[in-house]
C-alpha positions in Angstrom: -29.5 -3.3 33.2 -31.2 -2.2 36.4 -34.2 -0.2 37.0 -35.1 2.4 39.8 -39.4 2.4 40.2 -40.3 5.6 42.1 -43.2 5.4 43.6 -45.8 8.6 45.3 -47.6 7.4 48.2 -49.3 9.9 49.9 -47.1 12.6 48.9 -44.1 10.6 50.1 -41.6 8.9 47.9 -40.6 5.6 48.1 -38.0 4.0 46.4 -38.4 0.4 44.9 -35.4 -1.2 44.1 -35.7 -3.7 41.0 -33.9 -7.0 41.3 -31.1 -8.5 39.1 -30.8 -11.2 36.8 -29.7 -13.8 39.0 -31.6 -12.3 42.3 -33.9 -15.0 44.2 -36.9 -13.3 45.5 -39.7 -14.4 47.5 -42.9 -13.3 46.4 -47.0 -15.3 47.1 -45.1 -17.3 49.1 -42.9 -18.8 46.9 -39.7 -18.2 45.7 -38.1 -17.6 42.4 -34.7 -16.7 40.6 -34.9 -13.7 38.3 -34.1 -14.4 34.7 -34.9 -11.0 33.0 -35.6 -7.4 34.3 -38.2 -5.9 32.1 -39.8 -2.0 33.3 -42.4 -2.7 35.6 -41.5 -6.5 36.3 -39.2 -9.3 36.4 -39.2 -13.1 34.8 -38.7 -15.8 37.4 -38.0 -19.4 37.2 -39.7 -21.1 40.0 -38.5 -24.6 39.5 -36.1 -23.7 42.4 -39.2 -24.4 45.1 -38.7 -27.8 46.8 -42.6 -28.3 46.5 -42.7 -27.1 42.7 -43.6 -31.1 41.2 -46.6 -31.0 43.5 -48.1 -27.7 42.2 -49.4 -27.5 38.6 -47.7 -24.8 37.4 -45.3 -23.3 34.3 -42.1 -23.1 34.9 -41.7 -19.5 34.8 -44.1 -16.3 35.9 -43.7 -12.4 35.7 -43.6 -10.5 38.8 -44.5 -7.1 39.2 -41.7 -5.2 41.1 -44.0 -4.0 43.6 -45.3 -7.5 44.6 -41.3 -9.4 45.9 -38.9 -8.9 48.0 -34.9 -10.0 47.3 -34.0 -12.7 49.7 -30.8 -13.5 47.8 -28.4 -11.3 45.7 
């Protein structure tokens, strides 16, 4: 399942794309691999970043769709 966001910005339209399960983005400077599309966000599993045992962090984090950007379909 995919989802189209539309999105009015100053009386303009602009289209936001959701990712796919399986998508990487990049997002905060880190990069992730989707796991679920949800409405207004997706759930990524950031264990993929080569620095992730040095950061404490979980394993997974939701992104809003307005905040990544697909690096890898």
């Amino acid at each position: 399942m995919s989802y189209i966001i539309v999105v009015e910005v100053c009386s303009m339209e602009v289209e936001v794309v959701a990712a796919k399960v399986g998508n990487i983005v990049e997002f905060d400077g880190m990069k992730g691999k989707v796991e679920k599309v949800n409405e207004n966000s997706v759930i990524v599993d950031v264990t993929i970043n080569d620095n992730f045992d040095e950061h404490e962090m979980f394993e997974k984090t939701v992104v809003n769709h307005k905040r990544y950007k697909i690096i890898e379909e």
